[in-house]
N, CA, C and O atoms as a GROMACS GRO file, in nm:
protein
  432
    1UNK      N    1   0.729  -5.381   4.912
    1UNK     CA    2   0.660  -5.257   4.927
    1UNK      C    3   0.707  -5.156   4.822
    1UNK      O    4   0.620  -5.093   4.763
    2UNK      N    5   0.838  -5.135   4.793
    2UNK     CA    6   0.880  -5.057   4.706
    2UNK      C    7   0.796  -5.102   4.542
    2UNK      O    8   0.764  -5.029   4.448
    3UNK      N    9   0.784  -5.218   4.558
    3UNK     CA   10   0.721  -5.251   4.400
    3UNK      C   11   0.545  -5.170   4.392
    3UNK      O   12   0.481  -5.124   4.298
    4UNK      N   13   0.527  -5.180   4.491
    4UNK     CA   14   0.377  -5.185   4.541
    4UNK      C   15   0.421  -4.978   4.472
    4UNK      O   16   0.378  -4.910   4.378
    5UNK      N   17   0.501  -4.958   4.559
    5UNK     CA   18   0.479  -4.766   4.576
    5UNK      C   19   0.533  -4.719   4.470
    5UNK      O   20   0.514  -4.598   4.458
    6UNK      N   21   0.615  -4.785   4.359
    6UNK     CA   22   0.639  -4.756   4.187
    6UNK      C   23   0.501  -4.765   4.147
    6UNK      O   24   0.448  -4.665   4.099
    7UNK      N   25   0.444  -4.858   4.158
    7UNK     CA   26   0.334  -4.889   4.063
    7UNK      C   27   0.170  -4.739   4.104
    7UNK      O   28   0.088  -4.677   4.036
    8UNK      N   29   0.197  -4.746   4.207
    8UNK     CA   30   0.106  -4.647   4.253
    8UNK      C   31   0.141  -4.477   4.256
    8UNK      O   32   0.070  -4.380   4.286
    9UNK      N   33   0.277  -4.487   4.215
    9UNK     CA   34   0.315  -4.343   4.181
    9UNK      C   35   0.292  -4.277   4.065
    9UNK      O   36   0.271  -4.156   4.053
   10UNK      N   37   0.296  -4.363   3.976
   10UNK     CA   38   0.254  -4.376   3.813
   10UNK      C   39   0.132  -4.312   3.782
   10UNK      O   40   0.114  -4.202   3.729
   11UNK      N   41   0.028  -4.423   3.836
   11UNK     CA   42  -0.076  -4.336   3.788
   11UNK      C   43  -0.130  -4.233   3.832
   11UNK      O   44  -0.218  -4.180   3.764
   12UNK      N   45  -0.088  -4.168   3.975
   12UNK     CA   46  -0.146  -4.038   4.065
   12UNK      C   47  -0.018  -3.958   3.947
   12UNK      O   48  -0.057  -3.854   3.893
   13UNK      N   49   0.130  -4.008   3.911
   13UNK     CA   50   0.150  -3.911   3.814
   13UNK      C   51   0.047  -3.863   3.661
   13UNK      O   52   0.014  -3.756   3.611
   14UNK      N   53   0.028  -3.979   3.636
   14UNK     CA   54  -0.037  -3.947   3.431
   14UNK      C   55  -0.201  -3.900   3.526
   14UNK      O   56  -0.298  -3.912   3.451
   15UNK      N   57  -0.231  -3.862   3.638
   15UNK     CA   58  -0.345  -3.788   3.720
   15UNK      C   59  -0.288  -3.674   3.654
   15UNK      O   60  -0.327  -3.620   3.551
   16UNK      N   61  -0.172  -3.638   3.740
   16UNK     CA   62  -0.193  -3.445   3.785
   16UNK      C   63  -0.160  -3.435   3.648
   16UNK      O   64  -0.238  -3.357   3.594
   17UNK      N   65  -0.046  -3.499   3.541
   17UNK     CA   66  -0.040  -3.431   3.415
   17UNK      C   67  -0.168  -3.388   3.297
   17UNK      O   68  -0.178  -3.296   3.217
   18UNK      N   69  -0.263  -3.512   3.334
   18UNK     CA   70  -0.356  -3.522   3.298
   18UNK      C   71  -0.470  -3.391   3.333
   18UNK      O   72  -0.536  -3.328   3.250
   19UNK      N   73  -0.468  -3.376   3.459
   19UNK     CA   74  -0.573  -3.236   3.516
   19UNK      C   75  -0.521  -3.148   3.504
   19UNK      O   76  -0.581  -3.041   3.514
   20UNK      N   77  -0.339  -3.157   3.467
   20UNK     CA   78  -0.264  -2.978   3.468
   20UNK      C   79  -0.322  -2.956   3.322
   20UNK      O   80  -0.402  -2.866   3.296
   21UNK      N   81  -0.276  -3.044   3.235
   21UNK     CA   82  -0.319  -3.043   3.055
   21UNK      C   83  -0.486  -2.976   3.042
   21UNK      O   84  -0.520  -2.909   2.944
   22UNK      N   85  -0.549  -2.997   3.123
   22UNK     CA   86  -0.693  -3.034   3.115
   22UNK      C   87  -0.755  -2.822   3.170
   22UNK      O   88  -0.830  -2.731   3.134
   23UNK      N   89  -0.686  -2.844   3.239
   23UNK     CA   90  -0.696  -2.719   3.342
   23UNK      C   91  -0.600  -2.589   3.259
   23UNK      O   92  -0.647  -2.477   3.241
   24UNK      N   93  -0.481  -2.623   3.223
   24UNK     CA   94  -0.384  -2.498   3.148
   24UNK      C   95  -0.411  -2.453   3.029
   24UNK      O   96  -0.344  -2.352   3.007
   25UNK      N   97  -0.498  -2.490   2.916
   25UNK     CA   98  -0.508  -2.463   2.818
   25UNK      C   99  -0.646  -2.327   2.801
   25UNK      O  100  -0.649  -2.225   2.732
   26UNK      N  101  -0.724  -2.373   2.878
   26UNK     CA  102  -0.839  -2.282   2.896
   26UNK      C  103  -0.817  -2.149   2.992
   26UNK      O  104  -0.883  -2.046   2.976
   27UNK      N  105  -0.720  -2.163   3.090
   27UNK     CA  106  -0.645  -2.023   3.175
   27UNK      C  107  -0.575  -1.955   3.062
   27UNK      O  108  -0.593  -1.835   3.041
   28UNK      N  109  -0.476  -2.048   2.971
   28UNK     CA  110  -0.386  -1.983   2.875
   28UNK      C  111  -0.474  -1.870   2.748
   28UNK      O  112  -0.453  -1.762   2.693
   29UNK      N  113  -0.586  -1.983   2.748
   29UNK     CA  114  -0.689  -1.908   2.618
   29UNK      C  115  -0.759  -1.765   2.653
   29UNK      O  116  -0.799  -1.671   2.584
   30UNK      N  117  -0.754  -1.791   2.794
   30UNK     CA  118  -0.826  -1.702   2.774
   30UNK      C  119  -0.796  -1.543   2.827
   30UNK      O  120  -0.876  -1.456   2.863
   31UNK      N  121  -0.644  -1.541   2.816
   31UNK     CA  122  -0.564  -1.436   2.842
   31UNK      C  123  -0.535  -1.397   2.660
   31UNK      O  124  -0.484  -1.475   2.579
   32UNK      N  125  -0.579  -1.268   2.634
   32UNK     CA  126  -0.498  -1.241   2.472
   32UNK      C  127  -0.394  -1.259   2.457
   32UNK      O  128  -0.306  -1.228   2.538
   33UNK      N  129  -0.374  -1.314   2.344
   33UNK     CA  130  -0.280  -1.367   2.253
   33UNK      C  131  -0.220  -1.191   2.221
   33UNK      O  132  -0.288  -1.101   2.171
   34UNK      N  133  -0.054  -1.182   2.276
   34UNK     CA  134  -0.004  -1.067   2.216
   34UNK      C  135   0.015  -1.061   2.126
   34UNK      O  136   0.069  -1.159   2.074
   35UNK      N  137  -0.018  -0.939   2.039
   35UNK     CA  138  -0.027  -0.909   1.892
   35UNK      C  139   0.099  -0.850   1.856
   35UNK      O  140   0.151  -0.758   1.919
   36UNK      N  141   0.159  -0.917   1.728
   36UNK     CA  142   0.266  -0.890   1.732
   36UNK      C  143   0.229  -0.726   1.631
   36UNK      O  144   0.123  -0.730   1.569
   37UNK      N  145   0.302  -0.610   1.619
   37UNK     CA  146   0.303  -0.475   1.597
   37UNK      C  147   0.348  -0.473   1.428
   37UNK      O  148   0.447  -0.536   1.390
   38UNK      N  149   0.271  -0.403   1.343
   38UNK     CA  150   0.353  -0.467   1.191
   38UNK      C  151   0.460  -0.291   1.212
   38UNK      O  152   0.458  -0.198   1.293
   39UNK      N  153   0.526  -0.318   1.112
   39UNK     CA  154   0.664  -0.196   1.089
   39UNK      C  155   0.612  -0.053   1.111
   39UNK      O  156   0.660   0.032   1.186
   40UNK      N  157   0.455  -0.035   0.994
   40UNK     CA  158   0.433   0.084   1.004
   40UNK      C  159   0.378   0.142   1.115
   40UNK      O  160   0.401   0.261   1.135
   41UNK      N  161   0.315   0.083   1.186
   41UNK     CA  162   0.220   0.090   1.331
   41UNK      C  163   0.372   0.118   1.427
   41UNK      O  164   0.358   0.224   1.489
   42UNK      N  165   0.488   0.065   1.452
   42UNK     CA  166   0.584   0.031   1.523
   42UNK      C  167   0.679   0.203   1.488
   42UNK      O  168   0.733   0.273   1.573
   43UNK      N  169   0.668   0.235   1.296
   43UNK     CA  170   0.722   0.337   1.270
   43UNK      C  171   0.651   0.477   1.355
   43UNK      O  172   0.694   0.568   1.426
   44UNK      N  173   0.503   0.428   1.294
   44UNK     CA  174   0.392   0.564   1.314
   44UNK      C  175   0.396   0.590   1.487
   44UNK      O  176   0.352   0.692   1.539
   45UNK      N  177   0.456   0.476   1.565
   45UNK     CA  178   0.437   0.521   1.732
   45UNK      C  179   0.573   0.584   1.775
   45UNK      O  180   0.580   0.668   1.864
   46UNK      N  181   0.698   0.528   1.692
   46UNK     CA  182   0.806   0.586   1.728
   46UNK      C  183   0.788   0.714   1.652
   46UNK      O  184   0.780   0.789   1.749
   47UNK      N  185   0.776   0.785   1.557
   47UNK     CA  186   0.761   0.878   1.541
   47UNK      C  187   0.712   0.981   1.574
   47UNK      O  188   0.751   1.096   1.555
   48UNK      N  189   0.574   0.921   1.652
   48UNK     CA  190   0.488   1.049   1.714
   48UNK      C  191   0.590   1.062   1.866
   48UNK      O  192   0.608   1.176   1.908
   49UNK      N  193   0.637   0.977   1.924
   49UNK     CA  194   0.722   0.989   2.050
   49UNK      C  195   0.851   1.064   2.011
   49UNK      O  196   0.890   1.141   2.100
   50UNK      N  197   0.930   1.060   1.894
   50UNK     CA  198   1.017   1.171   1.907
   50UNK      C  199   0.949   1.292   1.854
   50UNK      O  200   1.020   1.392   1.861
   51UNK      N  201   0.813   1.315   1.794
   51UNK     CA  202   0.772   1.462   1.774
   51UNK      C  203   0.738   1.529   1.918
   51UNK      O  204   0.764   1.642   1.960
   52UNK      N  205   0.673   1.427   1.976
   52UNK     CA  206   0.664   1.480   2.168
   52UNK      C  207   0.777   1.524   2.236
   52UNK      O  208   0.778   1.615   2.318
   53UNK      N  209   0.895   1.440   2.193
   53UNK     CA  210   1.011   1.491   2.294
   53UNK      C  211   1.108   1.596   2.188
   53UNK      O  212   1.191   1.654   2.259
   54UNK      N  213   1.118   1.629   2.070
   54UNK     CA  214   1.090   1.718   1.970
   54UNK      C  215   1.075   1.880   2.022
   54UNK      O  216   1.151   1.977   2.025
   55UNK      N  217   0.938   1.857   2.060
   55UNK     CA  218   0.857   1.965   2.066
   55UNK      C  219   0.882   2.049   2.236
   55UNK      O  220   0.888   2.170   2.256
   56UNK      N  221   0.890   1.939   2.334
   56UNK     CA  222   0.993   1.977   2.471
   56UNK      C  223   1.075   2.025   2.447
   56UNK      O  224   1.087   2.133   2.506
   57UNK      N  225   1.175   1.990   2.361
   57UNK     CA  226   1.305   2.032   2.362
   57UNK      C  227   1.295   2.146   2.321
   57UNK      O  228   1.346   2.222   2.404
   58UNK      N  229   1.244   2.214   2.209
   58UNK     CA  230   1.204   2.306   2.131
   58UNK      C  231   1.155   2.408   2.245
   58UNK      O  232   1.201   2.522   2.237
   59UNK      N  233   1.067   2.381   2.349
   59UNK     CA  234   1.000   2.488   2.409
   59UNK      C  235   1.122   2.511   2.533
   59UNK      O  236   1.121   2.616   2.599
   60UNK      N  237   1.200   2.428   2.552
   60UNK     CA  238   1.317   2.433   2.643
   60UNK      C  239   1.394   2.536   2.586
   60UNK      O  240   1.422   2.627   2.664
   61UNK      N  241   1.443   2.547   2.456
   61UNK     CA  242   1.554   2.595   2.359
   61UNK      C  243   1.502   2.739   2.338
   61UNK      O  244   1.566   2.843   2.321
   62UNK      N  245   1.356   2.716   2.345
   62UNK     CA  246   1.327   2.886   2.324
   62UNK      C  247   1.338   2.982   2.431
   62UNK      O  248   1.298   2.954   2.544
   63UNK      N  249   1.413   3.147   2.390
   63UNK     CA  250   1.404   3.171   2.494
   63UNK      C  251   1.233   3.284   2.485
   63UNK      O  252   1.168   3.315   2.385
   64UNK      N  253   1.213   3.313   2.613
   64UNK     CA  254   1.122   3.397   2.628
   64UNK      C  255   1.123   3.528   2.576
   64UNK      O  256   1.209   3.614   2.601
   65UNK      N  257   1.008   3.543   2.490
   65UNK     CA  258   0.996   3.709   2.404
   65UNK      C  259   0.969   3.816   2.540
   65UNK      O  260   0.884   3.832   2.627
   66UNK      N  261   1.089   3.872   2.502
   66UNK     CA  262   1.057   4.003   2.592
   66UNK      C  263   0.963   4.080   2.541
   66UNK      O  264   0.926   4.081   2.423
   67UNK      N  265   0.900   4.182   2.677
   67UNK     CA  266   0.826   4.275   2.627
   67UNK      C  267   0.828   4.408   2.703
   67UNK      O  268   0.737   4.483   2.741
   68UNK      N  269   0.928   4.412   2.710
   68UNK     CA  270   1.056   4.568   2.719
   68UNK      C  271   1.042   4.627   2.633
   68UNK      O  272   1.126   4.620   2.544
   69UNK      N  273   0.923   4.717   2.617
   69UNK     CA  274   0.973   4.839   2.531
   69UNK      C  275   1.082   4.986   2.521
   69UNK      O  276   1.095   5.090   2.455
   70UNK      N  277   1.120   4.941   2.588
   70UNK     CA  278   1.260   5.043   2.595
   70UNK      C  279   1.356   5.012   2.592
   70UNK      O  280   1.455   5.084   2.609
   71UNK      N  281   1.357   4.885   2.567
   71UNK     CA  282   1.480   4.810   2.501
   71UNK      C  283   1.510   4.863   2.324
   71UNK      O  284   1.436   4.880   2.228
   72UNK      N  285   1.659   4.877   2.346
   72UNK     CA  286   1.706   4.962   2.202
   72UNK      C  287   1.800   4.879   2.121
   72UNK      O  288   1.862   4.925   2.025
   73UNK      N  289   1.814   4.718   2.174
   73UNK     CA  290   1.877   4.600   2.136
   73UNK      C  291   1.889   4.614   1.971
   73UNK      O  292   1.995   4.601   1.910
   74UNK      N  293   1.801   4.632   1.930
   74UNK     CA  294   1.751   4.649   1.741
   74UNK      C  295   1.850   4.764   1.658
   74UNK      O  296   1.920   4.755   1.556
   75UNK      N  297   1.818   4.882   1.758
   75UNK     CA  298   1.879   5.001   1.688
   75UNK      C  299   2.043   4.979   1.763
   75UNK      O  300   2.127   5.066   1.740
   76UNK      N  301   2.059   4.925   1.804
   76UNK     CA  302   2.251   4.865   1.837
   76UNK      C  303   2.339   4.747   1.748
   76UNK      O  304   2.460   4.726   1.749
   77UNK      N  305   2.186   4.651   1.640
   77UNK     CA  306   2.266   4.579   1.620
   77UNK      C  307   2.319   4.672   1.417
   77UNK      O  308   2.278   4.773   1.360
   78UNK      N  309   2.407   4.579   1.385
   78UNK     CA  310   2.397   4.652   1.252
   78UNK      C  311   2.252   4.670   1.157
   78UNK      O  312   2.235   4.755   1.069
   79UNK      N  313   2.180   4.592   1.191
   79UNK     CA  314   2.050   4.633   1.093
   79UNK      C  315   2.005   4.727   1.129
   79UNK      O  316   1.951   4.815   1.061
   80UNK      N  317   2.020   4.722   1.236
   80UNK     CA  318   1.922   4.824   1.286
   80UNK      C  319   1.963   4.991   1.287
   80UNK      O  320   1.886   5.085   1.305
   81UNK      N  321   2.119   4.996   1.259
   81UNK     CA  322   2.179   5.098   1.234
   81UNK      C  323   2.114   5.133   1.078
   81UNK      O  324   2.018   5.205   1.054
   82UNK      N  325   2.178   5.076   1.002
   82UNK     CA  326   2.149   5.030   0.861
   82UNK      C  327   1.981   5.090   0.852
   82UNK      O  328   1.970   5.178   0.766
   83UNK      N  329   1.902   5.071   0.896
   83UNK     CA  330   1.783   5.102   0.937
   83UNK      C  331   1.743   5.251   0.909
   83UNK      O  332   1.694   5.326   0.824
   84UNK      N  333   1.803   5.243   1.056
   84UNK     CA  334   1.787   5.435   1.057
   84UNK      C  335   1.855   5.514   0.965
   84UNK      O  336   1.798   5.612   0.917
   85UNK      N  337   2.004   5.475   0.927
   85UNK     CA  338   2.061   5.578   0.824
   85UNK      C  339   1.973   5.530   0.688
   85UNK      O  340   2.009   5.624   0.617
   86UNK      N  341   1.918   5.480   0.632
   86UNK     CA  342   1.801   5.434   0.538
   86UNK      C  343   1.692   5.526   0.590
   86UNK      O  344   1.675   5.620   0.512
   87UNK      N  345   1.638   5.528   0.662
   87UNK     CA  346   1.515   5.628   0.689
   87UNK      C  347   1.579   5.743   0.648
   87UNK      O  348   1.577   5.789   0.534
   88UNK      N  349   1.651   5.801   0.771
   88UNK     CA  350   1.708   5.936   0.757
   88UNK      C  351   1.775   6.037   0.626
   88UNK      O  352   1.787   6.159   0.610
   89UNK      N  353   1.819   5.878   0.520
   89UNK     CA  354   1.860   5.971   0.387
   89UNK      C  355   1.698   5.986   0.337
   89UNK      O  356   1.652   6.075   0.265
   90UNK      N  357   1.638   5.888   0.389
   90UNK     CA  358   1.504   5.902   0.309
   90UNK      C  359   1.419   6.018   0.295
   90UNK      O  360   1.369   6.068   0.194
   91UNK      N  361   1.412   6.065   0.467
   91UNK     CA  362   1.299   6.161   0.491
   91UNK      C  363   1.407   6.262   0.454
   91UNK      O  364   1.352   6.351   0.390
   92UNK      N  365   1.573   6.293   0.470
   92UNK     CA  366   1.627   6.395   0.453
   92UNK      C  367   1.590   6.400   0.267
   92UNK      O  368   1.532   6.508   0.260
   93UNK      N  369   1.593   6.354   0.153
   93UNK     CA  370   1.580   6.375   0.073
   93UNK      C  371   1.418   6.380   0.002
   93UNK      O  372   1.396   6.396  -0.118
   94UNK      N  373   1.339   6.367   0.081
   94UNK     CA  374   1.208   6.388   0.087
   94UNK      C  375   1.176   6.562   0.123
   94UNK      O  376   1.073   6.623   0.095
   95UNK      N  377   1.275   6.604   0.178
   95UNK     CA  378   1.248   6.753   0.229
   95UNK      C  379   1.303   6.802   0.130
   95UNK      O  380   1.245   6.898   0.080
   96UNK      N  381   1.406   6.764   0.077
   96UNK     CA  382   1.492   6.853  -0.015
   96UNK      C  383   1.490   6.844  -0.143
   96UNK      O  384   1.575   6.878  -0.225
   97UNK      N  385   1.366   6.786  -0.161
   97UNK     CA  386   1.290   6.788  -0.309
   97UNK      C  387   1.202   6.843  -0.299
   97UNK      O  388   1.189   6.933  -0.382
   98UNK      N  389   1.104   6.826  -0.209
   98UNK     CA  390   0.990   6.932  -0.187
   98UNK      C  391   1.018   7.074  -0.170
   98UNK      O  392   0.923   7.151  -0.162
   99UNK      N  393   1.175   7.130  -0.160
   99UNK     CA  394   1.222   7.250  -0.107
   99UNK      C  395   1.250   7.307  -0.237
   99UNK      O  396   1.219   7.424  -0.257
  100UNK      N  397   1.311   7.229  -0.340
  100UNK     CA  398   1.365   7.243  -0.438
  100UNK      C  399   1.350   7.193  -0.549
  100UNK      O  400   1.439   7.158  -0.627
  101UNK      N  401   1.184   7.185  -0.569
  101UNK     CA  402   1.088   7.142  -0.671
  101UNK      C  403   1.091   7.229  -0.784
  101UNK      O  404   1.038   7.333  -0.746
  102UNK      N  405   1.130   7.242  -0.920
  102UNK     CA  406   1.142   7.303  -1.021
  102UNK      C  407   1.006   7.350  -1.070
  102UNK      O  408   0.991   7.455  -1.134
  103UNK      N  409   0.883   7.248  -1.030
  103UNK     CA  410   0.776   7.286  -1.106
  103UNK      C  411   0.707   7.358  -0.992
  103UNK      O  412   0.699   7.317  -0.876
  104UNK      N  413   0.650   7.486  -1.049
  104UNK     CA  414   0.604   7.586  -0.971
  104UNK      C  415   0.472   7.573  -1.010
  104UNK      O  416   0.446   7.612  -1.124
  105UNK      N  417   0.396   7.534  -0.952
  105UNK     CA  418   0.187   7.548  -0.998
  105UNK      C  419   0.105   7.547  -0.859
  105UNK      O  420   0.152   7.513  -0.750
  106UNK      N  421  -0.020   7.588  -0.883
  106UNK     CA  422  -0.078   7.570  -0.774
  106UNK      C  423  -0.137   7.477  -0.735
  106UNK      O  424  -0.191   7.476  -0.624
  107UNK      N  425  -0.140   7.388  -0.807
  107UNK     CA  426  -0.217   7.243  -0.777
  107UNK      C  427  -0.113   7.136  -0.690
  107UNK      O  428  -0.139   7.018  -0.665
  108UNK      N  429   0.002   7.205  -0.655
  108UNK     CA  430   0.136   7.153  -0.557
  108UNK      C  431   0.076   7.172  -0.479
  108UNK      O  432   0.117   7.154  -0.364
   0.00000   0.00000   0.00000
């Protein structure tokens, strides 16, 4: 009996290999073939993904423009000192030429 159930195992095997072969190639086909990505396509996607997380970070980092106008932050820091004593010699020597204008006419 054992000779009998070798011989009959055989060919129900070269069966199923036969119908798996027959059956797997056309399931396999007809799923796409993954495309492999060339460098620049692979560069051009990593790049746009750190300009996205880039640009988060950036709006994280900023802080919010106030809009306090009675805030005097400007005229406290040195420019802004610098600033005003610049105006002030300005308009002060703007008066004191017009006060003390040599040329006397009426078309002044």
């Amino acid at each position: 009996m054992s000779r009998l159930n070798r011989y009959t195992r055989l060919p129900a095997l070269g069966c199923v290999v036969l119908a798996g072969s027959l059956l797997l190639p056309p399931a396999a086909a007809a799923e796409p073939a993954a495309a492999i990505p060339t460098i620049t396509a692979t560069a051009r996607r990593l790049a746009a993904r750190e300009a996205a997380a880039m640009k988060e970070r950036r709006a994280e980092q900023a802080p919010a423009p106030t809009t306090d106008l009675r805030s005097a932050s400007f005229f406290k820091s040195p420019a802004g000192v610098l600033t005003l004593v610049v105006v002030s010699v300005g308009v002060g020597y703007a008066v004191y030429s017009a006060n003390n204008d040599r040329i006397k006419s009426a078309g002044r």
